[in-house]
Structures are given as structure tokens and as C-alpha cells.
OpenMM code with the backbone's topology and positions (N, CA, C; nanometers):
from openmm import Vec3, app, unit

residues = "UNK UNK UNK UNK UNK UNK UNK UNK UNK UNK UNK UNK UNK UNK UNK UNK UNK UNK UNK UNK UNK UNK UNK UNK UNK UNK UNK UNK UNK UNK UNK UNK UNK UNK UNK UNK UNK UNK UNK UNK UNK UNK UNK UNK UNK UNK UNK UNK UNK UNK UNK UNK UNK UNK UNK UNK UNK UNK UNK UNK UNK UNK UNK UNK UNK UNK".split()
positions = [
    Vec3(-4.0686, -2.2271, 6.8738),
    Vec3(-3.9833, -2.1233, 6.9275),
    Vec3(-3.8472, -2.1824, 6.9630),
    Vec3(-3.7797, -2.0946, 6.9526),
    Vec3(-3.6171, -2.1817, 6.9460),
    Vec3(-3.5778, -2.1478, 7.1112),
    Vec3(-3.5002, -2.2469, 7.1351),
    Vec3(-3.4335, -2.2112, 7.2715),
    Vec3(-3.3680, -2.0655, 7.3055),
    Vec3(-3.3064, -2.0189, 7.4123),
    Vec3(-3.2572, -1.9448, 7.4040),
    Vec3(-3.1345, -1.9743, 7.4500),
    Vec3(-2.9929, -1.9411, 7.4380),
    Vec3(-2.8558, -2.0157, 7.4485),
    Vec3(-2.7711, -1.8951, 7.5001),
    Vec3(-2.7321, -1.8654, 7.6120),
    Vec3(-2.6536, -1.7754, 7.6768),
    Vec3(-2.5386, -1.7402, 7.5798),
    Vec3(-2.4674, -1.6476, 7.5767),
    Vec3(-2.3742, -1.5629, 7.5046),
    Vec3(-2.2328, -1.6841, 7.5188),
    Vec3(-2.1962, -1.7570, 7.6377),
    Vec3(-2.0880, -1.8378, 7.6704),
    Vec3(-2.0786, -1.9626, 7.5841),
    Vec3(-2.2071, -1.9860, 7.6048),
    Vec3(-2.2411, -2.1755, 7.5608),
    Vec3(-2.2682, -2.1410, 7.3743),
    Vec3(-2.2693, -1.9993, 7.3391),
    Vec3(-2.2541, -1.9511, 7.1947),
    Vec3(-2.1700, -1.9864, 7.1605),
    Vec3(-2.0405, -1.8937, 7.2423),
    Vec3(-1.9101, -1.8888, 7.1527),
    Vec3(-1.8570, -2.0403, 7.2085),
    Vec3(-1.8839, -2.1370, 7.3128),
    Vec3(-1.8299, -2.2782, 7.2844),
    Vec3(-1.9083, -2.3588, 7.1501),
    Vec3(-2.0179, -2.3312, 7.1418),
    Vec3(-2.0656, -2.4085, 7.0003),
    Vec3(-1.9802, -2.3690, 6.8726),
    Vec3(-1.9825, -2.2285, 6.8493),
    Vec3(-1.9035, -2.2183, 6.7732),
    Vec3(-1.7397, -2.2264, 6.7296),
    Vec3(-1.7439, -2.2216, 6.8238),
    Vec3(-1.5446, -2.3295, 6.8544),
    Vec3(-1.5701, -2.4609, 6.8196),
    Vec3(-1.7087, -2.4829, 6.8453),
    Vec3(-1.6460, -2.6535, 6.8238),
    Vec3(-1.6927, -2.6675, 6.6488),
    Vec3(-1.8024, -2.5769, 6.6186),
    Vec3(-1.7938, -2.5955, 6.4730),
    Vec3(-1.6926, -2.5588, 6.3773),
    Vec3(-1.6162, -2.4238, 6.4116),
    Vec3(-1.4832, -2.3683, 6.3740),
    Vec3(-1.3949, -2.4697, 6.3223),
    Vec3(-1.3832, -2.5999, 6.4608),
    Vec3(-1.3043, -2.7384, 6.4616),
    Vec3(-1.3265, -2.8237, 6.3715),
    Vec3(-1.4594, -2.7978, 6.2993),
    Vec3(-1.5150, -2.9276, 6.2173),
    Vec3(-1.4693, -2.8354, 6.0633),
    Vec3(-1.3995, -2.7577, 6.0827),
    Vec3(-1.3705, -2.7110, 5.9679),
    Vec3(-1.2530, -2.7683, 5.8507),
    Vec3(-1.3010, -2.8290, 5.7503),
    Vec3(-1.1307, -2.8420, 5.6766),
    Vec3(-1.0573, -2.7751, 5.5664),
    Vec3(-0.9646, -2.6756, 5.6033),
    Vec3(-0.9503, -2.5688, 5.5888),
    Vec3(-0.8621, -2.6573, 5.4389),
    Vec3(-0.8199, -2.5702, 5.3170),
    Vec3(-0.7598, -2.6011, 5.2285),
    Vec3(-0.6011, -2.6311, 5.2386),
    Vec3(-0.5336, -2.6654, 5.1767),
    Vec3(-0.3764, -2.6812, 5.2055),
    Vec3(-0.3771, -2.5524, 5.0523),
    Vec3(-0.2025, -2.5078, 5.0688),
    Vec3(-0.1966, -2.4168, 5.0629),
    Vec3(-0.1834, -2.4446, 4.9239),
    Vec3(-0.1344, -2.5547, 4.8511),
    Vec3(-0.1323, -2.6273, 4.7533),
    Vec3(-0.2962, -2.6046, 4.6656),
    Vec3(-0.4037, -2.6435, 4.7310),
    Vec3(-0.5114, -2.6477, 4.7049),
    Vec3(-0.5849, -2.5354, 4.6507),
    Vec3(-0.5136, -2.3820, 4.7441),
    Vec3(-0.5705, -2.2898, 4.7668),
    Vec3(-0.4798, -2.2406, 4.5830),
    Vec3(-0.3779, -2.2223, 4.5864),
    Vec3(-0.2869, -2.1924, 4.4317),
    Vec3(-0.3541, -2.2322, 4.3364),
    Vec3(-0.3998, -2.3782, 4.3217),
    Vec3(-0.4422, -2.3842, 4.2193),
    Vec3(-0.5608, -2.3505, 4.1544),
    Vec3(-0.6789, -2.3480, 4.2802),
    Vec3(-0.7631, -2.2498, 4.2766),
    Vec3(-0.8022, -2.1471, 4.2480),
    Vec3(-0.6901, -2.0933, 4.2852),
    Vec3(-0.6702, -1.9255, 4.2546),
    Vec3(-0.6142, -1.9401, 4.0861),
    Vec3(-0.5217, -1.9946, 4.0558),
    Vec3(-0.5186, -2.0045, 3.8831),
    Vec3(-0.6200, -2.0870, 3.7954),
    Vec3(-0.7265, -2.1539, 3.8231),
    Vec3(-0.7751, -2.1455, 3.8086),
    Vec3(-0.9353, -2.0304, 3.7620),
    Vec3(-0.9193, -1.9617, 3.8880),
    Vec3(-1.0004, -1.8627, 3.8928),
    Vec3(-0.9461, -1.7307, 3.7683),
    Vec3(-0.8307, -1.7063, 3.7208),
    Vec3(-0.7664, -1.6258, 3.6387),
    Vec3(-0.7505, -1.6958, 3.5539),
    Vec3(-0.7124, -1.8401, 3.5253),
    Vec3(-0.7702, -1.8481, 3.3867),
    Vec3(-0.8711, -1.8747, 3.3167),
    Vec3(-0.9990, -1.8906, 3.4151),
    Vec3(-1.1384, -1.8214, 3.3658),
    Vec3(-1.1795, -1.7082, 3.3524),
    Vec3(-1.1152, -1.6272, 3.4491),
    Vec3(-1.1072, -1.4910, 3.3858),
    Vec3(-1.0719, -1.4345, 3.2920),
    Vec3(-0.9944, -1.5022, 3.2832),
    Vec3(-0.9114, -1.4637, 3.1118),
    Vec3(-0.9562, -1.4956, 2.9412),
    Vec3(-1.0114, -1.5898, 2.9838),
    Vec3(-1.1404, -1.6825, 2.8974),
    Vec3(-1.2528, -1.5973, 2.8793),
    Vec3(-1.2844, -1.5935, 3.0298),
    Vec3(-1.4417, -1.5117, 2.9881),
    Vec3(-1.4409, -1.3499, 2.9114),
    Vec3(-1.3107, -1.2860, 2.9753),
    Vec3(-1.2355, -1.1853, 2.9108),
    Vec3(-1.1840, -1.1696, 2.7392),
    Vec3(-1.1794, -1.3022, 2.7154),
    Vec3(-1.1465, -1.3089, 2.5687),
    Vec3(-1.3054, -1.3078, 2.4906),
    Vec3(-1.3690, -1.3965, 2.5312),
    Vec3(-1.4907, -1.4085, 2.4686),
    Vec3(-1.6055, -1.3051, 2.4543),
    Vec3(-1.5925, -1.2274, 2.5720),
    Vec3(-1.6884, -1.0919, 2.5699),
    Vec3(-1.5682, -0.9733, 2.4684),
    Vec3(-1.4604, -0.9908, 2.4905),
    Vec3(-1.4228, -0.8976, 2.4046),
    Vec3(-1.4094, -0.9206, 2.2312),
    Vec3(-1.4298, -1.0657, 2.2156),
    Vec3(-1.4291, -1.1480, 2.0598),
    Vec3(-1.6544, -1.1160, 2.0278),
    Vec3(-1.7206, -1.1219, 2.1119),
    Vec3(-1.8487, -1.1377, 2.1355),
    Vec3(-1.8776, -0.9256, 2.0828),
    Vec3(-1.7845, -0.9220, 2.1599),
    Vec3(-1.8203, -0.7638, 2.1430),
    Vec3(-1.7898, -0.6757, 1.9983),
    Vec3(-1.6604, -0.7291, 1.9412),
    Vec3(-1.6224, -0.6842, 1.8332),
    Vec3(-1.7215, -0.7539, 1.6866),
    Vec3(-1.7914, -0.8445, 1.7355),
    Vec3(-1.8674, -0.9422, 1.6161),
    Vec3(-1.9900, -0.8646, 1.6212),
    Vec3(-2.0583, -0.8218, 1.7199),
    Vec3(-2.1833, -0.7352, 1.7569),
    Vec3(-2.1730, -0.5659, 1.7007),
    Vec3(-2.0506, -0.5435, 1.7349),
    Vec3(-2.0215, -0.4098, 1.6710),
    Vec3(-2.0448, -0.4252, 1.5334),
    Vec3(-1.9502, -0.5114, 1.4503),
    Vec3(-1.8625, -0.5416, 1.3140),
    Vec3(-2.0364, -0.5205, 1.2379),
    Vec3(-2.1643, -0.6416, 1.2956),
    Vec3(-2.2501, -0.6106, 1.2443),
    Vec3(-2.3760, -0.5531, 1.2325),
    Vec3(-2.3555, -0.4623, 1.3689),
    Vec3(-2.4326, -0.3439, 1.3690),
    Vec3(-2.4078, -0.2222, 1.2987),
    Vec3(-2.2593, -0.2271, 1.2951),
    Vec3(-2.1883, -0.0927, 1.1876),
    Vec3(-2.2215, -0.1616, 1.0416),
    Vec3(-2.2272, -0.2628, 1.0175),
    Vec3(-2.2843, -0.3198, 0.8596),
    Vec3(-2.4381, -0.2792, 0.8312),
    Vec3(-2.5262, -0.2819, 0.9377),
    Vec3(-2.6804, -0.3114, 0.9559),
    Vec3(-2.6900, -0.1300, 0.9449),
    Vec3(-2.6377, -0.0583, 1.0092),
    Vec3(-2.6351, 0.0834, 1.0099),
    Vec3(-2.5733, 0.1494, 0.8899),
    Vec3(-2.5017, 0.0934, 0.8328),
    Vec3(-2.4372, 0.1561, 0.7275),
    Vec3(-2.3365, 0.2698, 0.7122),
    Vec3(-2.2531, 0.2407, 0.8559),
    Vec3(-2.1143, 0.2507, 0.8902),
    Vec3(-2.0146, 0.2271, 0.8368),
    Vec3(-2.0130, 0.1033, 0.8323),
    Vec3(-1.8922, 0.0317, 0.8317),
    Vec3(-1.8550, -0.0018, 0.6267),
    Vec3(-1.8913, 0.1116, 0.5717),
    Vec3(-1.8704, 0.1340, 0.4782),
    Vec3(-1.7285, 0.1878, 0.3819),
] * unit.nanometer
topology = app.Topology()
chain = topology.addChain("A")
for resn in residues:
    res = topology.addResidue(resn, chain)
    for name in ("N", "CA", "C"):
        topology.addAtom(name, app.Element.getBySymbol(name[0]), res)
């Protein structure tokens, strides 16, 4: 059974873990973020190259794309 920890001695634990935090520089955070969009953009190309190849030969297999 876990202790029980008053509402006060809460929010000081969590201040002091808050403290142990190391937050990104802002530098860090940019490149991250372009990062994150140009995987998006990637994964965006490939489902839409993935999608047109699946069509191209299901309209062949159906006898569509005639």
C-alpha cells in the first residue's frame, strides 16, 4: 500500500521534479519541428506514389484501365 502524501508536500515534489527537467533550446526545438515536416512530406509522397501503383493495377486486373 502506498503512503499517503498531503496535497502541500505534492505540489513541493513536483516542483522539484519540474526542476530536473531539461527543457530543449529553441535551436533544438526548429530543427525538430523540420524535421517532423520533412517526414511528413516523405511519408506523403510515398502513400500517394503507393496509391497510384495500387490503383494503376487494380484498374488493369479489372479491366478498366483499357
Amino acid at each position: 500500500m502506498m503512503a499517503k502524501t498531503s496535497p502541500v508536500e505534492f505540489i513541493q515534489q513536483v516542483g522539484k521534479e519540474a526542476s530536473k527537467v531539461t527543457w530543449p533550446t529553441r535551436r533544438e526545438t526548429l530543427i525538430t519541428t523540420a524535421m517532423v515536416f520533412v517526414m511528413v512530406i516523405i511519408a506523403a509522397i510515398f502513400f500517394v506514389a503507393a496509391d497510384q501503383v495500387i490503383r494503376f493495377a487494380v484498374s488493369l486486373i479489372i479491366g478498366i484501365g483499357r
